[in-house]
PDB file of N, CA, C and O in Angstrom:
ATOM      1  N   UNK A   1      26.190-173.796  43.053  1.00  0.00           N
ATOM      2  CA  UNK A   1      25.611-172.514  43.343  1.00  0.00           C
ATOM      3  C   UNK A   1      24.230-172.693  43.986  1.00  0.00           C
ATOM      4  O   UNK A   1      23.922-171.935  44.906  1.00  0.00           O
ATOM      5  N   UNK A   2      23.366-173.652  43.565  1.00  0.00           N
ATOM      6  CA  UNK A   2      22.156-173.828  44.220  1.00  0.00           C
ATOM      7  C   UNK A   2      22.218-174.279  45.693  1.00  0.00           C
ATOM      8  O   UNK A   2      21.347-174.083  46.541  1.00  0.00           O
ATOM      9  N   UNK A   3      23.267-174.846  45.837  1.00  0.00           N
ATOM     10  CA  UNK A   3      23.058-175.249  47.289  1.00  0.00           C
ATOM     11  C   UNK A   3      24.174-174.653  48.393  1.00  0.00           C
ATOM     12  O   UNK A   3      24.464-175.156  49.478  1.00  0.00           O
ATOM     13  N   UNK A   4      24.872-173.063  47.609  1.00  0.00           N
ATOM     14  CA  UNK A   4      25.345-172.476  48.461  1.00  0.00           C
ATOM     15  C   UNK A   4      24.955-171.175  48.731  1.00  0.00           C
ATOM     16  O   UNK A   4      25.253-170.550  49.749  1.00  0.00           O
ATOM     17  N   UNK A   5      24.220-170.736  47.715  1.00  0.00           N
ATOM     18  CA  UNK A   5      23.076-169.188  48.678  1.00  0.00           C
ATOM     19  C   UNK A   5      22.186-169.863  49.303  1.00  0.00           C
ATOM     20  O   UNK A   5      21.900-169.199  50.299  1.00  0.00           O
ATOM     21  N   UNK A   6      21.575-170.827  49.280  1.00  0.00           N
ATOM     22  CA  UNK A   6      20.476-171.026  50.380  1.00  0.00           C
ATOM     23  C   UNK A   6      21.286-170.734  52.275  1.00  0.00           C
ATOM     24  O   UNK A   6      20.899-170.088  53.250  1.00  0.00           O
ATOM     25  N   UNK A   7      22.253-171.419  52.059  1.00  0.00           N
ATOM     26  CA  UNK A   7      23.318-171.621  52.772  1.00  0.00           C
ATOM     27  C   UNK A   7      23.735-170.264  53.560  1.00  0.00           C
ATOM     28  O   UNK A   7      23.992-170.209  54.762  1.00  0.00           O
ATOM     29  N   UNK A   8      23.749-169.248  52.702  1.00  0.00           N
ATOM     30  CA  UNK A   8      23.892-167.854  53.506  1.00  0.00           C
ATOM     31  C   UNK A   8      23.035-167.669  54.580  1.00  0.00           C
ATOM     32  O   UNK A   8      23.477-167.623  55.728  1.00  0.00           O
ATOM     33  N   UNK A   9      21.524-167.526  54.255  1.00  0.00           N
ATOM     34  CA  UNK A   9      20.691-167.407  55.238  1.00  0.00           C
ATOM     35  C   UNK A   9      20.519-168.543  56.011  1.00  0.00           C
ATOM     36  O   UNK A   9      20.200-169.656  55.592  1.00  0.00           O
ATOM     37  N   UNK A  10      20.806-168.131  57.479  1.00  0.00           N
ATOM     38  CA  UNK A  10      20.613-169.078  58.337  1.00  0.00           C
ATOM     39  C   UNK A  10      19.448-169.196  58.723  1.00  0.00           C
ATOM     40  O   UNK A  10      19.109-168.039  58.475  1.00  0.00           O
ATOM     41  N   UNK A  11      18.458-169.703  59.174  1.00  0.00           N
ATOM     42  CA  UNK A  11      17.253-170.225  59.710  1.00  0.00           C
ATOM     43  C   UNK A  11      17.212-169.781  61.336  1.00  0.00           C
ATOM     44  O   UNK A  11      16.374-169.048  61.861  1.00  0.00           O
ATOM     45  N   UNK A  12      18.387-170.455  61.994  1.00  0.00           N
ATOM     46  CA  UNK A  12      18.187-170.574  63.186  1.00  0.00           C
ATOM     47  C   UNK A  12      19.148-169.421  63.687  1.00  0.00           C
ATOM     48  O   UNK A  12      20.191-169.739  64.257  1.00  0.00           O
ATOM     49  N   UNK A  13      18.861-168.241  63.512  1.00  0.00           N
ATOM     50  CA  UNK A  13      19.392-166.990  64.098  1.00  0.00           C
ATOM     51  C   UNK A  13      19.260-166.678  65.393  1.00  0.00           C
ATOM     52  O   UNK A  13      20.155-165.905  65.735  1.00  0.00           O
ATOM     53  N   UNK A  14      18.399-166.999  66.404  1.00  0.00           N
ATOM     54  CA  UNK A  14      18.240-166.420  67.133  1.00  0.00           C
ATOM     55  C   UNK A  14      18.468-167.573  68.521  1.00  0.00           C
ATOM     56  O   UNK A  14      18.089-167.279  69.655  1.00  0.00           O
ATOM     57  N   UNK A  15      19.185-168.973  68.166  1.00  0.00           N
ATOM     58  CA  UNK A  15      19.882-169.807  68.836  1.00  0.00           C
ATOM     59  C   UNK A  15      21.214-169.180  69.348  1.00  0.00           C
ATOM     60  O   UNK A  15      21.538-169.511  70.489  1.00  0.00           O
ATOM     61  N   UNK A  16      21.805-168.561  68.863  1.00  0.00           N
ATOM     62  CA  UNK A  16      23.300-167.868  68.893  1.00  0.00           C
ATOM     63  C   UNK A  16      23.643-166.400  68.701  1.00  0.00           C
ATOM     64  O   UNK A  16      23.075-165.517  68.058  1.00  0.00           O
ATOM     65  N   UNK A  17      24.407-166.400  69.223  1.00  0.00           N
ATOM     66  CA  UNK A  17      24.507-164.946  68.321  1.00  0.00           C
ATOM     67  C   UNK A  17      25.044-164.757  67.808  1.00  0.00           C
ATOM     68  O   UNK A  17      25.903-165.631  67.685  1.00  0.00           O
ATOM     69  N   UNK A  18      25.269-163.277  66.765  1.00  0.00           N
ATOM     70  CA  UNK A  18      25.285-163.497  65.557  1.00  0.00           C
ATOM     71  C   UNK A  18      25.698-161.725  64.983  1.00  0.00           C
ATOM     72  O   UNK A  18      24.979-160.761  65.247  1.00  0.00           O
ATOM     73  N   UNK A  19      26.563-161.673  64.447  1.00  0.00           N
ATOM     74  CA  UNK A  19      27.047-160.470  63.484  1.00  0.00           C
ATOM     75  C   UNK A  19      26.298-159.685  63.245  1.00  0.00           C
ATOM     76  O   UNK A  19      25.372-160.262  62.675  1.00  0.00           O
ATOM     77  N   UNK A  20      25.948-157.899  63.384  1.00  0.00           N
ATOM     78  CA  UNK A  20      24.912-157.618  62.657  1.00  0.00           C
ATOM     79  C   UNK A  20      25.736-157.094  61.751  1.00  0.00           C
ATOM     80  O   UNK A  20      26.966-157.120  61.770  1.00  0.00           O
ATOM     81  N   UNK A  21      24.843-156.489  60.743  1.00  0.00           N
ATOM     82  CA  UNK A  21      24.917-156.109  59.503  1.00  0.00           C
ATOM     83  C   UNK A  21      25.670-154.991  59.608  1.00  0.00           C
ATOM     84  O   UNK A  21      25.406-154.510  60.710  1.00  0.00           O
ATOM     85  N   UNK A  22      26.760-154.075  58.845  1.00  0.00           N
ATOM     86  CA  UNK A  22      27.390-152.993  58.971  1.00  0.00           C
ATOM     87  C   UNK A  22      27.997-152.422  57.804  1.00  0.00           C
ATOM     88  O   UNK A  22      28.503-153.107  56.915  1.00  0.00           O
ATOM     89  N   UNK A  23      27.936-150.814  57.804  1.00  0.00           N
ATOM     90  CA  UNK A  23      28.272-150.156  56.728  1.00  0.00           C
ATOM     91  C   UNK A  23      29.584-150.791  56.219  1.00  0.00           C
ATOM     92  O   UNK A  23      30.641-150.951  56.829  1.00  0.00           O
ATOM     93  N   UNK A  24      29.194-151.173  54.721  1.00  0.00           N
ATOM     94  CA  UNK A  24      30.318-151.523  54.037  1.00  0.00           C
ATOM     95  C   UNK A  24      30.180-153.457  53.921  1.00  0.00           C
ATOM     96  O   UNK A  24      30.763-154.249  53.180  1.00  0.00           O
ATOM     97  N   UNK A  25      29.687-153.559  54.441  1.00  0.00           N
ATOM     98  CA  UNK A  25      29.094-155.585  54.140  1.00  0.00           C
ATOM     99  C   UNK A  25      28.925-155.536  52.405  1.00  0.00           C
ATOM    100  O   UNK A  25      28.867-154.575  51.637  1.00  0.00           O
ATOM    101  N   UNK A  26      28.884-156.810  52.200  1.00  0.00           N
ATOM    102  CA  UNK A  26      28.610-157.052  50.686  1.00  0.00           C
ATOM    103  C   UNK A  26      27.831-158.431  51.099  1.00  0.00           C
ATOM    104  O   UNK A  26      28.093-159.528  51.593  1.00  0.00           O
ATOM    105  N   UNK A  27      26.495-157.559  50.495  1.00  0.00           N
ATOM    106  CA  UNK A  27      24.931-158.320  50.619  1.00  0.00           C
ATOM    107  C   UNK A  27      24.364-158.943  49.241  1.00  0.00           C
ATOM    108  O   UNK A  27      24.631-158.550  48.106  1.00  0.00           O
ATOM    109  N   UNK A  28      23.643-159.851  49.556  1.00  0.00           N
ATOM    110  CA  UNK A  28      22.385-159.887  48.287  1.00  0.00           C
ATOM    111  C   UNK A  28      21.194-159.611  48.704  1.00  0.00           C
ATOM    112  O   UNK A  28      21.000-159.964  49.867  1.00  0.00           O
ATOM    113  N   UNK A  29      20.307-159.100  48.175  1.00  0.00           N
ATOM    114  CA  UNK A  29      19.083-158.657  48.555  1.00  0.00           C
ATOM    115  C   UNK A  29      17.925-159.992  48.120  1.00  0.00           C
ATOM    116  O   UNK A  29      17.760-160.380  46.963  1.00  0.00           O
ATOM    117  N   UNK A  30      17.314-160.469  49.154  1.00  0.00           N
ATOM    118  CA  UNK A  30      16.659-161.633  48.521  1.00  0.00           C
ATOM    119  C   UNK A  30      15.139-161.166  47.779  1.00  0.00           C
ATOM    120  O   UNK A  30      14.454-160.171  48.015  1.00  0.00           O
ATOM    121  N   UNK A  31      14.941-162.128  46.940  1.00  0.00           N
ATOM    122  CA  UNK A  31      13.629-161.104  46.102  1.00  0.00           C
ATOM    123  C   UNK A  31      13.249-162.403  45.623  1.00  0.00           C
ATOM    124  O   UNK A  31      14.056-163.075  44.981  1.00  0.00           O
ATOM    125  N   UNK A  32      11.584-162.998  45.989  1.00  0.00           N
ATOM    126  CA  UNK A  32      11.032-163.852  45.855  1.00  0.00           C
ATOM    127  C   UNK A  32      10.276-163.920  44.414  1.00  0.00           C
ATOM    128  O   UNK A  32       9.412-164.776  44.222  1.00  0.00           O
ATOM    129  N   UNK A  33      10.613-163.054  43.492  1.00  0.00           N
ATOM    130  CA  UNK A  33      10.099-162.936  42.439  1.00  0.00           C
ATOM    131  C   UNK A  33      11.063-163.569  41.407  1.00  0.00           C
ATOM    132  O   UNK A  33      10.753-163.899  40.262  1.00  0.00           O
ATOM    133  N   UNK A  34      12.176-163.676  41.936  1.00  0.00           N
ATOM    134  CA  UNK A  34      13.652-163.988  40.642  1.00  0.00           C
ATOM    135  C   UNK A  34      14.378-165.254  41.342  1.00  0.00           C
ATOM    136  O   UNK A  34      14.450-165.164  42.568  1.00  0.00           O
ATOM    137  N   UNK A  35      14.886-166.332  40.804  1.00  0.00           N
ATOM    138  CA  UNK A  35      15.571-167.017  41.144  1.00  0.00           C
ATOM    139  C   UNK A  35      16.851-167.042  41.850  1.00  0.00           C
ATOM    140  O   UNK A  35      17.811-166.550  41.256  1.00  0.00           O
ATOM    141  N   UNK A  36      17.001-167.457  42.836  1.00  0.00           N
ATOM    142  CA  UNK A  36      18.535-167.040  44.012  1.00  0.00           C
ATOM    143  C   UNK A  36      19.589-166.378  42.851  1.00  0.00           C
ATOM    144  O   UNK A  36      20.171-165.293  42.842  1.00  0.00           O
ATOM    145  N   UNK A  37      19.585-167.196  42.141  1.00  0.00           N
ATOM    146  CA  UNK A  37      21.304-166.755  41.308  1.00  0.00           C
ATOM    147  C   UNK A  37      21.213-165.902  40.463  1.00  0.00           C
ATOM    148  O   UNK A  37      21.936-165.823  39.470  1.00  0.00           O
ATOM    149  N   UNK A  38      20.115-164.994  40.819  1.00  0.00           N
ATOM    150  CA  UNK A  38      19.789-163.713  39.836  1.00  0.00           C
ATOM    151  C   UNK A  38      19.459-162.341  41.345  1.00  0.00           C
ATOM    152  O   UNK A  38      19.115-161.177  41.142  1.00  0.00           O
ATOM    153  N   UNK A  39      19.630-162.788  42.316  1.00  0.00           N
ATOM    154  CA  UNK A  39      19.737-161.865  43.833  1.00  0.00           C
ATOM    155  C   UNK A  39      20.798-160.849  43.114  1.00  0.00           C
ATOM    156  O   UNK A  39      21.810-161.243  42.535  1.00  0.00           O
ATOM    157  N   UNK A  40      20.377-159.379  43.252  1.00  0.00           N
ATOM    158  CA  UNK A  40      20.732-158.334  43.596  1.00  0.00           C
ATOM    159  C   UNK A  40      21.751-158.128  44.628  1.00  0.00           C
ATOM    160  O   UNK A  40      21.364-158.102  45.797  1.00  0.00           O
ATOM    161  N   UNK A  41      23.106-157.963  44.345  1.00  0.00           N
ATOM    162  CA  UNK A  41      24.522-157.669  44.762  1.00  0.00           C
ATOM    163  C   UNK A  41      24.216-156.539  45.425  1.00  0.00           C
ATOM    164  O   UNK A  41      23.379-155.944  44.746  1.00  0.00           O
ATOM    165  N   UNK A  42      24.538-155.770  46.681  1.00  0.00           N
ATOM    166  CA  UNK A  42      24.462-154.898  47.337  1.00  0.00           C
ATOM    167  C   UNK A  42      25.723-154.127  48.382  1.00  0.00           C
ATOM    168  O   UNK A  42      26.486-154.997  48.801  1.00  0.00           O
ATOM    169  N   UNK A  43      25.896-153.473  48.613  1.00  0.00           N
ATOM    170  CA  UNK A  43      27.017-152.539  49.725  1.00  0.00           C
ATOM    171  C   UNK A  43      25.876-152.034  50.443  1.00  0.00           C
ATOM    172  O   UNK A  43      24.933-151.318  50.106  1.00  0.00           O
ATOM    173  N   UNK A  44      26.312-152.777  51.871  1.00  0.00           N
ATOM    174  CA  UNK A  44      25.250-151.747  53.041  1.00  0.00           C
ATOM    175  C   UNK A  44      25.762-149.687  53.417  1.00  0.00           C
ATOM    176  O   UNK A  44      26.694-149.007  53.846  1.00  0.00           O
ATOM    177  N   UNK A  45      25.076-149.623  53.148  1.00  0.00           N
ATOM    178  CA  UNK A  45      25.605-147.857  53.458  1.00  0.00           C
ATOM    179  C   UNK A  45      25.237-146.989  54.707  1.00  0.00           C
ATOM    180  O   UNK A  45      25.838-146.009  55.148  1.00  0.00           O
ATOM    181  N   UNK A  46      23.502-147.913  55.409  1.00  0.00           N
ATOM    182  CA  UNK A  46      23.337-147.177  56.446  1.00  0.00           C
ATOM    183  C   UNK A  46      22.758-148.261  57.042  1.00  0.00           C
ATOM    184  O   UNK A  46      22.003-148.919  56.327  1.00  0.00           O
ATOM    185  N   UNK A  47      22.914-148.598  58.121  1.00  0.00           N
ATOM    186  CA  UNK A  47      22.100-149.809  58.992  1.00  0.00           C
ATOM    187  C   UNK A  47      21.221-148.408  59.922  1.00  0.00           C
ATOM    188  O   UNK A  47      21.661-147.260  59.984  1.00  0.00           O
ATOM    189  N   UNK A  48      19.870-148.913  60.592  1.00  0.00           N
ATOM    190  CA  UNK A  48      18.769-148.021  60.851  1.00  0.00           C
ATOM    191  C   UNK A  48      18.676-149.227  61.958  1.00  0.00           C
ATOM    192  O   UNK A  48      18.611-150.397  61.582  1.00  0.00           O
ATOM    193  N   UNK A  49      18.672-148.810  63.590  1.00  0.00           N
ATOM    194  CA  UNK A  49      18.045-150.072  64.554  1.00  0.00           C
ATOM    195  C   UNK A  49      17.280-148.843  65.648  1.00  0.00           C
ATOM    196  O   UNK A  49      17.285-147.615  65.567  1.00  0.00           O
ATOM    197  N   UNK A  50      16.635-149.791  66.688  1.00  0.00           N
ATOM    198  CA  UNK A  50      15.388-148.809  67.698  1.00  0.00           C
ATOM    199  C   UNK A  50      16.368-148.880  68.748  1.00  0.00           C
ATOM    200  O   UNK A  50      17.533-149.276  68.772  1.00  0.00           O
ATOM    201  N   UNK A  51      15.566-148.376  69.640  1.00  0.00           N
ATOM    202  CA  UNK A  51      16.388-147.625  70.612  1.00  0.00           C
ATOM    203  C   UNK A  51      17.445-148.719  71.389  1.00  0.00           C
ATOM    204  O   UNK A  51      18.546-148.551  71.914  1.00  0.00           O
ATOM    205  N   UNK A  52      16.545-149.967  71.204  1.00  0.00           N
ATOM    206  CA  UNK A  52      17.181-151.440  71.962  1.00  0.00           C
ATOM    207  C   UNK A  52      18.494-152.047  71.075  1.00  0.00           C
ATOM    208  O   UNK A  52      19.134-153.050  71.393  1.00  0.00           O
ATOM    209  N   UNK A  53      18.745-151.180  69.865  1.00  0.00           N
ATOM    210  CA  UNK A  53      19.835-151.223  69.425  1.00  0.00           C
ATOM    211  C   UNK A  53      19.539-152.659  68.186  1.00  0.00           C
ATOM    212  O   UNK A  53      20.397-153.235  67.516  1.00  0.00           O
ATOM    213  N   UNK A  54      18.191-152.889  68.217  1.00  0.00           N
ATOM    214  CA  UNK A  54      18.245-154.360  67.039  1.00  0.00           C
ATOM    215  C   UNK A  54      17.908-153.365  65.596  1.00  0.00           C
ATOM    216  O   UNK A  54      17.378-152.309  65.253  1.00  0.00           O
ATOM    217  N   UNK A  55      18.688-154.638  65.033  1.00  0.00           N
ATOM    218  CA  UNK A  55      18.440-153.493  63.469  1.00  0.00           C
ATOM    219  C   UNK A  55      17.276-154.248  62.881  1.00  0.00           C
ATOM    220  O   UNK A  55      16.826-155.338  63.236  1.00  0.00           O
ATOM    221  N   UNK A  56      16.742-153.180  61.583  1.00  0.00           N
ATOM    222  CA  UNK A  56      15.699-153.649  61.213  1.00  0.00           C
ATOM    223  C   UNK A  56      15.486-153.197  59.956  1.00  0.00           C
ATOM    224  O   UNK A  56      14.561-153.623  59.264  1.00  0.00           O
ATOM    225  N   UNK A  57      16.581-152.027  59.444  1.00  0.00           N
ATOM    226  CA  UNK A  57      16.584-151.871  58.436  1.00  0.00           C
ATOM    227  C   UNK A  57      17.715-151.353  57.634  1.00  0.00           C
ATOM    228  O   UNK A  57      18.287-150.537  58.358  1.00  0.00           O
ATOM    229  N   UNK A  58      18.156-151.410  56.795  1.00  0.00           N
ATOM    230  CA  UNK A  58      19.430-151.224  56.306  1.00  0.00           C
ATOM    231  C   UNK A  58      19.400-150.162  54.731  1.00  0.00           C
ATOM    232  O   UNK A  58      18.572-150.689  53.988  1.00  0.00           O
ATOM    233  N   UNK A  59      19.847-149.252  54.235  1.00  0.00           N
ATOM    234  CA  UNK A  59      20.550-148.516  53.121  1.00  0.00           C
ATOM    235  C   UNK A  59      21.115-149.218  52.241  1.00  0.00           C
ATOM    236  O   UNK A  59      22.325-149.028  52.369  1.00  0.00           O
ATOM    237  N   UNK A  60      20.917-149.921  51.422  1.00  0.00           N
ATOM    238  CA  UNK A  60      22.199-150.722  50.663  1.00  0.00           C
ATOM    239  C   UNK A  60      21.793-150.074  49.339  1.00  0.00           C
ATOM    240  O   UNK A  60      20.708-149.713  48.883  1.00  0.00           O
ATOM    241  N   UNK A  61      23.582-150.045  48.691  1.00  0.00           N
ATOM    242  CA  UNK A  61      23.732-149.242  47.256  1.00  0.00           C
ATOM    243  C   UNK A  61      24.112-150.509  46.426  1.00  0.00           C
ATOM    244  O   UNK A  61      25.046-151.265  46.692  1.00  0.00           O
ATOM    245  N   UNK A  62      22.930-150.666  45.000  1.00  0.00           N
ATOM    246  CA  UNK A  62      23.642-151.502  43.957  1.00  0.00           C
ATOM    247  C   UNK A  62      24.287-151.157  43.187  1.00  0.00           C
ATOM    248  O   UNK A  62      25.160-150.412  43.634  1.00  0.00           O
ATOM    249  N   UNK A  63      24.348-151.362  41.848  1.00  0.00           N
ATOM    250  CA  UNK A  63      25.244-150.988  41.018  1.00  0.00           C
ATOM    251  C   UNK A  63      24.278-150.015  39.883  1.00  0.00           C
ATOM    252  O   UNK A  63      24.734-149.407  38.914  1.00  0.00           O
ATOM    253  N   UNK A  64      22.891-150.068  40.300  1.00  0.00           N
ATOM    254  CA  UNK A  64      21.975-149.085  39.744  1.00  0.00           C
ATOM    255  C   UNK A  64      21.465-147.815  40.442  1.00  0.00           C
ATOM    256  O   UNK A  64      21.382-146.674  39.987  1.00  0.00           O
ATOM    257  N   UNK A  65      21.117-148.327  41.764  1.00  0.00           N
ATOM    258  CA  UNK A  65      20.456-147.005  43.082  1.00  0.00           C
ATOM    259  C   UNK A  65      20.677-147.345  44.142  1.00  0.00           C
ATOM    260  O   UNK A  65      21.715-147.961  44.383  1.00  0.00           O
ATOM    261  N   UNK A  66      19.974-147.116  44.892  1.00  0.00           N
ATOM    262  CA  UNK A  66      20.225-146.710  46.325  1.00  0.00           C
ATOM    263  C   UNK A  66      18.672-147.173  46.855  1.00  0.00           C
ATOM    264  O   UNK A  66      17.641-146.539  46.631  1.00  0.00           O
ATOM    265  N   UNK A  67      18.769-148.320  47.540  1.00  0.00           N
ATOM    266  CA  UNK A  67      17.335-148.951  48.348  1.00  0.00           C
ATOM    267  C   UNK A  67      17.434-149.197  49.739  1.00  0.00           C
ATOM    268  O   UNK A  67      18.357-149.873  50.193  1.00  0.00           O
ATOM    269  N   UNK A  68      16.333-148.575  50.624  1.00  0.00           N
ATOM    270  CA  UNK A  68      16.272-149.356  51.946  1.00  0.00           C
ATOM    271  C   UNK A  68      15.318-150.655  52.166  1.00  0.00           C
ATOM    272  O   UNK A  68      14.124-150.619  51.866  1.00  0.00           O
ATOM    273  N   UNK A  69      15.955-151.820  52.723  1.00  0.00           N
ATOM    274  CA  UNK A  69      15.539-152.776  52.961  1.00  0.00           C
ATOM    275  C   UNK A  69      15.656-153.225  54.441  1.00  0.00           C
ATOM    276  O   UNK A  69      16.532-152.928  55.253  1.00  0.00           O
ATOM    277  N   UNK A  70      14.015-154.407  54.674  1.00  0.00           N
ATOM    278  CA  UNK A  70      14.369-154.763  55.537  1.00  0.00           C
ATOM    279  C   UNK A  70      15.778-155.855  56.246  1.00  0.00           C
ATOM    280  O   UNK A  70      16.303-156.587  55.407  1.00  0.00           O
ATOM    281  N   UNK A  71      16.054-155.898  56.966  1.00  0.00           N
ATOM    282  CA  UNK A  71      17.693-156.427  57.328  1.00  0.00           C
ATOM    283  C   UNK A  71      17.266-158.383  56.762  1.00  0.00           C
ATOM    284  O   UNK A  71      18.209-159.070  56.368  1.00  0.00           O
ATOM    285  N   UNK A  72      16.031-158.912  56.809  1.00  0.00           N
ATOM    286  CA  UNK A  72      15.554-159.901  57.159  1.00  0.00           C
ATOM    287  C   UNK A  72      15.847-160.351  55.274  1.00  0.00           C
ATOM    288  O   UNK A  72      16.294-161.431  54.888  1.00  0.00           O
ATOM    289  N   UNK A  73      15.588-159.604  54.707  1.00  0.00           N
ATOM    290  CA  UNK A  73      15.910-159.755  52.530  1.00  0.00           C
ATOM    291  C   UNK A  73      16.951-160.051  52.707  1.00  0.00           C
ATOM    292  O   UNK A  73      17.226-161.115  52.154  1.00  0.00           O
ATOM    293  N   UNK A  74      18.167-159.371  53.538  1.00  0.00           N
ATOM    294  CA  UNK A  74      19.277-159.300  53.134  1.00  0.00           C
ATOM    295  C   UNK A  74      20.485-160.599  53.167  1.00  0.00           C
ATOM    296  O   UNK A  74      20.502-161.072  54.303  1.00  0.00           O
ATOM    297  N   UNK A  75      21.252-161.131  52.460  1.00  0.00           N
ATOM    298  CA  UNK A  75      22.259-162.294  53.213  1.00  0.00           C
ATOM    299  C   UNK A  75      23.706-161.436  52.811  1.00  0.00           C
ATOM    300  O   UNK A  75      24.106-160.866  51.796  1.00  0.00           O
ATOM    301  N   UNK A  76      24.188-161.643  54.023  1.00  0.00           N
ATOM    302  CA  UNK A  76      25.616-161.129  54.067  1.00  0.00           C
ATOM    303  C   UNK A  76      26.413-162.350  53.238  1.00  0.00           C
ATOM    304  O   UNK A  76      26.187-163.558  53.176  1.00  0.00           O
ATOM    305  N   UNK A  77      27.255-161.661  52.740  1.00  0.00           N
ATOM    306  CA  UNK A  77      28.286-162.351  51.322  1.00  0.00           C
ATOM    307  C   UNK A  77      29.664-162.212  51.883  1.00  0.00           C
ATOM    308  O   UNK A  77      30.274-163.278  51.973  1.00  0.00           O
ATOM    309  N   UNK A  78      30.424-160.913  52.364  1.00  0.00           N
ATOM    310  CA  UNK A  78      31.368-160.746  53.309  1.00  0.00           C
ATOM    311  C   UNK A  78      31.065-159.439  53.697  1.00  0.00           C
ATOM    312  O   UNK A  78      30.566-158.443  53.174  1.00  0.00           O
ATOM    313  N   UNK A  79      31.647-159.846  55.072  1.00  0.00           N
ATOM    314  CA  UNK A  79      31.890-158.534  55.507  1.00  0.00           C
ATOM    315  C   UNK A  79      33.130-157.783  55.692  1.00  0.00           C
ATOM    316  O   UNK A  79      34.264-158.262  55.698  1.00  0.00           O
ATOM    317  N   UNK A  80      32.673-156.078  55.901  1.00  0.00           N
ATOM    318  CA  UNK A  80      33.068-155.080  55.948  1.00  0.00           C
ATOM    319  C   UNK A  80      34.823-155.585  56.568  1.00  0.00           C
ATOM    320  O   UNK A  80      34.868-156.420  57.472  1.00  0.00           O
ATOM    321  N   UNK A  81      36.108-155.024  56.015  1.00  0.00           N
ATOM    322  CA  UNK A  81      36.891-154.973  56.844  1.00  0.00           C
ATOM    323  C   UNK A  81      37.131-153.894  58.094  1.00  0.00           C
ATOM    324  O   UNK A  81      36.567-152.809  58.242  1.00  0.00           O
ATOM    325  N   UNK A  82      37.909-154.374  58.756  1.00  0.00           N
ATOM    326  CA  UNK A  82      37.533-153.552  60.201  1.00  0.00           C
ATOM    327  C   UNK A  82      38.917-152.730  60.101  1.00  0.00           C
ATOM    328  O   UNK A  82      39.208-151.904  60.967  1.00  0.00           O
TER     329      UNK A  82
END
């Protein structure tokens, strides 16, 4: 487990391209206060991007409320079926 959430977030994002985030993904929310394997489970509900279409912020529902975060916390776990 320790050496497979690091693994979610990629580093080098902006070498390739790359999936964005979309209603219905199953996220963890990263939170520098708690240890990876205690990350906050999430469902994206609203992705928020500027006019150039990059996102930057996302809606995600836990299993307690309802938080907007920036897209950059977030690591996708799977995504949404299409």
């Amino acid at each position: 487990m320790d050496e497979f959430l690091p693994a979610l977030q990629e580093k080098q994002k902006w070498f390739r391209p790359y999936r964005n985030l979309a209603v219905g993904d199953l996220v963890l929310i990263a939170d520098q206060h708690c240890p990876r394997g205690q990350w906050q489970m999430a469902t994206v509900e609203e992705v928020m991007a500027d006019c150039n279409g990059h996102l930057h912020q996302a809606t995600v529902r836990t299993a307690r409320c309802t938080l907007t975060r920036d897209i950059r916390t977030l690591c996708l776990i799977e995504a949404a079926s299409a």
